[in-house]
Backbone bond lengths (Angstrom), bond angles and torsions (degrees), N, CA, C in turn:
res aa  C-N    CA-C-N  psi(-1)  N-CA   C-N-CA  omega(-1)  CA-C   N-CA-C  phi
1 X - - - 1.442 - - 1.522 107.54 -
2 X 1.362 114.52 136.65 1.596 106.36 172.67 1.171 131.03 -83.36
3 X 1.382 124.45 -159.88 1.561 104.67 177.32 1.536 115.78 -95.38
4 X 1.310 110.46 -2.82 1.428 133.86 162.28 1.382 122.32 -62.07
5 X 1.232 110.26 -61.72 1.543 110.89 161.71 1.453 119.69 -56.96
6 X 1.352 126.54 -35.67 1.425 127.92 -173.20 1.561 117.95 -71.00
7 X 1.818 96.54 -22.49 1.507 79.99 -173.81 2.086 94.85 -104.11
8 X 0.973 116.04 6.97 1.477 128.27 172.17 1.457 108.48 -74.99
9 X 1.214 107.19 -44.12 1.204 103.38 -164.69 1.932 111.95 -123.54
10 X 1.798 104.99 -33.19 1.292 95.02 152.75 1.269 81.81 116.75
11 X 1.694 114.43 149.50 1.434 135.23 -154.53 1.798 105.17 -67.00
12 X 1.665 120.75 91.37 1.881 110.84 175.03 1.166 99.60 -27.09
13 X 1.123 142.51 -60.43 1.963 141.12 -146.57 1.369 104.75 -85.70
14 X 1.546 113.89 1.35 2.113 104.94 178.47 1.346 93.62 62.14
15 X 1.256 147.07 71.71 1.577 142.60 169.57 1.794 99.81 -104.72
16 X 1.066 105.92 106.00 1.492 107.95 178.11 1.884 97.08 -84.87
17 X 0.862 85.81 150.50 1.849 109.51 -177.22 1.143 98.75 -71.43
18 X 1.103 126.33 150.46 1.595 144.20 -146.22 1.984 98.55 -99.16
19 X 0.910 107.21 117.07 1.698 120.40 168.95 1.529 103.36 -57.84
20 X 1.201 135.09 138.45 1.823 121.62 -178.72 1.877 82.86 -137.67
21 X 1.203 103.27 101.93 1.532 125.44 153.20 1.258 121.76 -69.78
22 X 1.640 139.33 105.31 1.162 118.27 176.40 1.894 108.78 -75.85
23 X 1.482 106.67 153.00 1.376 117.03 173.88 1.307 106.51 -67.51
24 X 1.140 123.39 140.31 1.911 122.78 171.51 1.759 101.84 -67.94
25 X 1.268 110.57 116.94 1.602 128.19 142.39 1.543 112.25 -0.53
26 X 1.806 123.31 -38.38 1.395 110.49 -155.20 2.136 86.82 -126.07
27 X 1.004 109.62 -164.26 2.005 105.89 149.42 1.460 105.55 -112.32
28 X 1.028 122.23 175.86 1.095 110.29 169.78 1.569 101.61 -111.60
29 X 1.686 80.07 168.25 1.729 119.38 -168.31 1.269 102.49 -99.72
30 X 1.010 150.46 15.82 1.248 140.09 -177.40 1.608 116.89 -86.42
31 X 1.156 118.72 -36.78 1.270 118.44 169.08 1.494 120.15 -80.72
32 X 1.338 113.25 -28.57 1.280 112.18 158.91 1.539 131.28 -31.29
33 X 1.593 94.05 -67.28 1.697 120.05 176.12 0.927 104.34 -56.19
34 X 1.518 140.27 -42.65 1.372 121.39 -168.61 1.382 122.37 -103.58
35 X 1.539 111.22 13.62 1.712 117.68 170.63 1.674 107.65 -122.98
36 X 1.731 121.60 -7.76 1.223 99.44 -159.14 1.476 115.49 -70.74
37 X 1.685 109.80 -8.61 1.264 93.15 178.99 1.669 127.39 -108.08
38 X 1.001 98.20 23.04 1.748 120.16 173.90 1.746 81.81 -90.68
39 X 0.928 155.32 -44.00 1.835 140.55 141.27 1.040 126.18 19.37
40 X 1.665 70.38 -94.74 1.696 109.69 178.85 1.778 111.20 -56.03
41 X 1.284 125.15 -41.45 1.367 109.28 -172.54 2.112 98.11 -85.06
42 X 1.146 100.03 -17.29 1.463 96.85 168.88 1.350 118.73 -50.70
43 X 1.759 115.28 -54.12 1.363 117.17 159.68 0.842 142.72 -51.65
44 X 1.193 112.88 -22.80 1.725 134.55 175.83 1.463 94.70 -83.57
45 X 1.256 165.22 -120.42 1.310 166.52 66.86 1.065 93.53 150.89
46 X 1.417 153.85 127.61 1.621 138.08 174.75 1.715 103.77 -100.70
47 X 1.238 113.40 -8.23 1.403 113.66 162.66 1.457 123.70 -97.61
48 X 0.725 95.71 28.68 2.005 103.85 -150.77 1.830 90.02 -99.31
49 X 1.704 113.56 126.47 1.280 113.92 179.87 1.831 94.73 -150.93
50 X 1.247 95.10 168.65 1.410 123.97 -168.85 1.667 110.99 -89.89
51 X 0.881 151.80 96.06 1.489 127.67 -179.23 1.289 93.66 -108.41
52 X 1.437 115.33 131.49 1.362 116.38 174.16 1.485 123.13 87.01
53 X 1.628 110.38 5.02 1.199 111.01 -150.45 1.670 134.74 61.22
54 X 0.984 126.33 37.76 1.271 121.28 -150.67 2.029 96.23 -169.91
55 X 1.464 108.41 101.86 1.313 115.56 173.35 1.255 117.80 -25.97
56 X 1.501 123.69 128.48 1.783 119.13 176.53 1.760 97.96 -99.87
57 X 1.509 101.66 154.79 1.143 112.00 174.57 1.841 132.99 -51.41
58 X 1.341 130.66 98.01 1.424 92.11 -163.48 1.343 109.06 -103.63
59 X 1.824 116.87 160.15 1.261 140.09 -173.74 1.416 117.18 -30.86
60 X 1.675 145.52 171.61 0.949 123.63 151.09 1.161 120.66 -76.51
61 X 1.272 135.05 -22.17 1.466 121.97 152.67 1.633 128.25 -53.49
62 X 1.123 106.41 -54.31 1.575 93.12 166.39 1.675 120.72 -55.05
63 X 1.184 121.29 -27.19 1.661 109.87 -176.89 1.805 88.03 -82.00
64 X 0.898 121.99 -36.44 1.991 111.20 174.32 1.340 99.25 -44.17
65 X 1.494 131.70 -79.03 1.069 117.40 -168.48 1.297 139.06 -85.79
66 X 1.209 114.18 0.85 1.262 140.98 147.85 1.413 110.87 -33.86
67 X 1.813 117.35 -76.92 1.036 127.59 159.66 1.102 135.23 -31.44
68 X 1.351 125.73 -33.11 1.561 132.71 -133.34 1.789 71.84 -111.20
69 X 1.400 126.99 -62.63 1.160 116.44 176.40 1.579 135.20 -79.53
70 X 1.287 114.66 29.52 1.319 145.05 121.34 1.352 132.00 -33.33
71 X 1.456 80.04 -79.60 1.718 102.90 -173.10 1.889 108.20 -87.31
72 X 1.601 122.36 -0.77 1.294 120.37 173.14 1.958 98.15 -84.54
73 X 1.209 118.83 -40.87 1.120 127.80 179.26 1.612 124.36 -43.19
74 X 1.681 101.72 -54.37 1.071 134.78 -162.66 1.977 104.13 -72.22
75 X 1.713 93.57 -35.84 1.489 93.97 162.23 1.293 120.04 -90.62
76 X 0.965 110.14 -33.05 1.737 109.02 158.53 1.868 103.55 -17.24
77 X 1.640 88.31 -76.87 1.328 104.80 -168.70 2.033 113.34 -36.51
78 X 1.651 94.19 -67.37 1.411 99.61 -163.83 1.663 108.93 -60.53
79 X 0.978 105.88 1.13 1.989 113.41 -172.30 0.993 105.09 -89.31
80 X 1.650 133.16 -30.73 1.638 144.28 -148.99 1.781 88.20 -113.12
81 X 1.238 121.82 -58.84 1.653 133.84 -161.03 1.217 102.18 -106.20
82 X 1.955 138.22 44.46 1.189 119.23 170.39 1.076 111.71 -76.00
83 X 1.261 112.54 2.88 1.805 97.44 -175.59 1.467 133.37 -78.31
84 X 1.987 87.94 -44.60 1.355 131.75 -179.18 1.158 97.35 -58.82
85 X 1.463 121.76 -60.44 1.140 109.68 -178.29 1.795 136.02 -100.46
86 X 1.302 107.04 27.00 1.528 124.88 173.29 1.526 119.18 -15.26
87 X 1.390 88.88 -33.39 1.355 94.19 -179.03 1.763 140.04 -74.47
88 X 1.258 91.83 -14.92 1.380 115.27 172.06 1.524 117.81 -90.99
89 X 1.517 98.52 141.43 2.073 99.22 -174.86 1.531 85.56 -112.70
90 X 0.977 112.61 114.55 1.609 163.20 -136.99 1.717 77.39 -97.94
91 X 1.395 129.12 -86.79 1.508 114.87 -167.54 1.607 116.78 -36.99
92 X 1.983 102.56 -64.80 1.060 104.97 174.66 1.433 137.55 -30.71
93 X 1.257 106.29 -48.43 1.558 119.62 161.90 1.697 123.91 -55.31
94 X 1.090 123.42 -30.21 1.178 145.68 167.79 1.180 120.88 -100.33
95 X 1.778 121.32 19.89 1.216 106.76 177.90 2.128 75.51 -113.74
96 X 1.171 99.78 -68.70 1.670 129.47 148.75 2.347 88.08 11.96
97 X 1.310 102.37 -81.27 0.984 90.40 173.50 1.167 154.12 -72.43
98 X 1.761 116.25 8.21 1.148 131.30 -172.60 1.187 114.51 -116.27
99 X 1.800 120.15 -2.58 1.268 136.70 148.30 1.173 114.86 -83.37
100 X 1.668 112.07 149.78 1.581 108.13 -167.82 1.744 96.98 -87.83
101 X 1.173 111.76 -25.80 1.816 126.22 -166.82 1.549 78.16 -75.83
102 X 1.155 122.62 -89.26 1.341 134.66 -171.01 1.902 108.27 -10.10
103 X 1.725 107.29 -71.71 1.455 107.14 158.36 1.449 139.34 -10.01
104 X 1.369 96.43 -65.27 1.806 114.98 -172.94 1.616 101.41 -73.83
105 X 1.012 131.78 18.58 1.391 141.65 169.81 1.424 121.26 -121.19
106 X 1.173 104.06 -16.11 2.185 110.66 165.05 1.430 107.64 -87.58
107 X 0.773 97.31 164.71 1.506 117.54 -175.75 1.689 96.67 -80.40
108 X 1.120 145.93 112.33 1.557 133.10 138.54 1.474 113.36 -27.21
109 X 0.997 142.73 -74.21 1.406 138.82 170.76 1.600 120.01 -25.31
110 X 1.436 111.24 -68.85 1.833 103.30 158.96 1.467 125.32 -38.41
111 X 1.398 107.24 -40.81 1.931 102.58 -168.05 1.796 89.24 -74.45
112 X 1.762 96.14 -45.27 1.653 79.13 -164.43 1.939 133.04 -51.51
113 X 1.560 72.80 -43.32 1.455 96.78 -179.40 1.629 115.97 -52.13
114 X 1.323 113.18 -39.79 1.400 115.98 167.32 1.148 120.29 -67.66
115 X 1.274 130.39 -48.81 1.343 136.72 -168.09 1.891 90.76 -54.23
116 X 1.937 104.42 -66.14 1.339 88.38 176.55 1.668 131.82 -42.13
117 X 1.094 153.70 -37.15 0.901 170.74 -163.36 1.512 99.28 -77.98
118 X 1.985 120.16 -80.15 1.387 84.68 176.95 1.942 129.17 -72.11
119 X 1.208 116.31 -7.42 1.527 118.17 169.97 2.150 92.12 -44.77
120 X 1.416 90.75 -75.08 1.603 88.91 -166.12 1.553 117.38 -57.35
121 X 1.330 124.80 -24.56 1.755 119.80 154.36 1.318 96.32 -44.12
122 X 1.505 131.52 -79.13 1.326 116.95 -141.28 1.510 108.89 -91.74
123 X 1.437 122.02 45.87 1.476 128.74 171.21 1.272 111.61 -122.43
124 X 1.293 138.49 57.84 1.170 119.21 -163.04 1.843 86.95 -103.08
125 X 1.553 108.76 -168.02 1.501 104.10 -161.69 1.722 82.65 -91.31
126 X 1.415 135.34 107.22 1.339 125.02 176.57 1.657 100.94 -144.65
127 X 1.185 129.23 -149.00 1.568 122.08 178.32 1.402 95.75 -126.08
128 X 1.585 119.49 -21.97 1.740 122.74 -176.98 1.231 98.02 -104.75
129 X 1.634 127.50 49.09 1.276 119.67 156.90 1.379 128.99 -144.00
130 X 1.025 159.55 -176.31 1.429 147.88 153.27 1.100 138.12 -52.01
131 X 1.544 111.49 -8.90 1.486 130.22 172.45 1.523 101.76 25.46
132 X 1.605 101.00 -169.52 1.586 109.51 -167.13 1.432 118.38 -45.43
133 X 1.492 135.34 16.90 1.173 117.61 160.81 1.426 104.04 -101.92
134 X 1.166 137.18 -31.55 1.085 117.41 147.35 1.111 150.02 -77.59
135 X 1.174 133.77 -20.59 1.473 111.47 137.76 1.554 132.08 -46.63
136 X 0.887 114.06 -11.38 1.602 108.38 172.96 1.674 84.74 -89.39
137 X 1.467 138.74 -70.70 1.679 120.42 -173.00 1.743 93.54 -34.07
138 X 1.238 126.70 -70.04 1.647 121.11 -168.15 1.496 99.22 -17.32
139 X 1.732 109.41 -80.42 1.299 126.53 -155.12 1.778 102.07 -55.86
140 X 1.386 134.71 -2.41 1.696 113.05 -169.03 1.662 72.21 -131.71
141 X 1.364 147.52 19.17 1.357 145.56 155.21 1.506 97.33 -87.61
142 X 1.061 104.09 -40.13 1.911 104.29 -174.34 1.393 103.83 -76.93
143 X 1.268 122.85 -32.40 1.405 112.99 -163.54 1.777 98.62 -97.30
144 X 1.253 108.07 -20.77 1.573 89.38 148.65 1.110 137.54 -58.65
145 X 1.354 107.31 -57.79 1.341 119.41 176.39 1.169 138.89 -44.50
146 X 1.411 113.89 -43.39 1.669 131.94 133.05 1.753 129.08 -11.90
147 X 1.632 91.84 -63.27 1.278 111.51 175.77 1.439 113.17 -40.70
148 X 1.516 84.44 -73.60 1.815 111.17 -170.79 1.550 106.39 -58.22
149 X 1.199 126.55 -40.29 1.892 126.25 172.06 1.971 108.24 -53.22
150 X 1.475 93.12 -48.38 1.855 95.04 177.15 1.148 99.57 -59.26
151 X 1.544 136.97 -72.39 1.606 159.78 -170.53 1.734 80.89 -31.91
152 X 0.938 138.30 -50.23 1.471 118.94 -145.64 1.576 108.45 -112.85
153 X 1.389 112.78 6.28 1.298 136.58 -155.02 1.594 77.06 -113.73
154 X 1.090 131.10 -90.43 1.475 149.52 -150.68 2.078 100.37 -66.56
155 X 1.547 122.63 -1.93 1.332 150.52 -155.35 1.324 83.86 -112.84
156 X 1.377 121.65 -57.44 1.550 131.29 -157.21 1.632 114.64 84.76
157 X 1.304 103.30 10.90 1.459 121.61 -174.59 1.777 105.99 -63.39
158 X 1.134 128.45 33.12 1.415 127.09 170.61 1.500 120.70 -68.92
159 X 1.210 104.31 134.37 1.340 120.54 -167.20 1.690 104.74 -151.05
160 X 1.474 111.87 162.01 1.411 124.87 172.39 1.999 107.16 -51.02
161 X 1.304 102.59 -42.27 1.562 107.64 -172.77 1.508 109.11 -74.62
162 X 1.412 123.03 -37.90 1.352 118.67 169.92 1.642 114.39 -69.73
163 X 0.919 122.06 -16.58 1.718 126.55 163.63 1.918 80.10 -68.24
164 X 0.778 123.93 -89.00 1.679 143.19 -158.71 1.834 85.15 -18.80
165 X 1.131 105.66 -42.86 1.310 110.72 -168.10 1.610 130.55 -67.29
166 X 1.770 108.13 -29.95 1.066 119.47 -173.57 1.290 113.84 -98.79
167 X 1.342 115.57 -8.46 1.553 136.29 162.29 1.604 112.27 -78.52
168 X 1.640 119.91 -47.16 1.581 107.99 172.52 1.753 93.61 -62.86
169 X 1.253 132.53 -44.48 1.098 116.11 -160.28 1.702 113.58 -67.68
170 X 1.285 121.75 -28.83 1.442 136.86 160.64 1.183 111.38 -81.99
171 X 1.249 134.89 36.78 1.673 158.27 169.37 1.927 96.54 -27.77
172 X 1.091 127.85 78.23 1.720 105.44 164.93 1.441 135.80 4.65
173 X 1.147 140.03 81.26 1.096 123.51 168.24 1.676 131.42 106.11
174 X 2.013 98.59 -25.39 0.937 122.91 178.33 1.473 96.21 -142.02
175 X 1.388 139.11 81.85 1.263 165.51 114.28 1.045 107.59 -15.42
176 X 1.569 138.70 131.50 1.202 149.99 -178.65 1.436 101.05 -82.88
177 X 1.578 120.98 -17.47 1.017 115.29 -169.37 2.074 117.17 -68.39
178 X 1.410 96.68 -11.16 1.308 129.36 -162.04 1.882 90.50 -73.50
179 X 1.182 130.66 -28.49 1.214 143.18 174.15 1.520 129.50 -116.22
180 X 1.339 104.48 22.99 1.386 104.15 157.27 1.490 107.69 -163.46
């Protein structure tokens, strides 16, 4: 058939013309935001394992305490660095994280980045501290955190809290960089 006949009479095979979707410019973040912190309590979790490579679901008791040592950390943090970080309203942030809506509006990179930071405060080589197991949690808190700052960078996902983020990660004096 030619191409004369085809358009006279119309494609024998029903070939509908091709739909052309452009790809979005960025990936999206959406799945990001709404799993990074099923992560984070993964890291936290002292039972918490991979089978298959691939995060397992954890209990509601484990995300309780999961959480709870989250948020013991996190004051750790603001108790040691209120200065550094003055800038932060400390409830808000902690209310922020105890809502699931609230969540999907922080930056992953800020929580992570902090958490790393106080994990690696309270690891120093002592017998009342977390020593080398935490610093190694520090070091895969940082290298999240990393992640999630690019992820949201390359998203265009900029916000006041992702600044918040690149400043815990440029911590004064005590640089995470100091541990990895």
């Amino acid at each position: 058939m030619t191409d004369t006949a085809i358009v006279q009479h119309g494609d024998p095979y029903d070939h509908r013309p091709l739909l052309r979707h452009g790809i979005p410019a960025e990936p999206s973040s959406q799945y990001a935001r709404e799993t990074w912190w099923e992560v984070v309590l993964g890291l936290y979790s002292p039972t918490y394992e991979y089978p298959m490579g691939y995060a397992a679901p954890l209990s509601p008791g484990m995300r309780q305490s999961a959480t709870q040592r989250v948020n013991d950390d996190l004051r750790v943090l603001f108790r040691y660095s209120s200065y550094w970080l003055s800038f932060l309203n400390i409830p808000h942030l902690l209310r922020r994280l105890r809502d699931s809506d609230g969540r999907k509006t922080l930056q992953p990179s800020f929580v992570l980045g902090a958490l790393a930071l106080a994990t690696f405060l309270q690891s120093p080589n002592s017998e009342n501290s977390k020593g080398a197991p935490g610093r190694e949690r520090a070091l895969r808190l940082k290298d999240e955190a990393q992640s999630a700052l690019q992820a949201s960078l390359t998203s265009r996902w900029i916000d006041d809290n992702l600044v918040q983020a690149a400043w815990v990660r440029k911590y004064p004096n005590l640089t995470l960089g100091a541990i990895g």
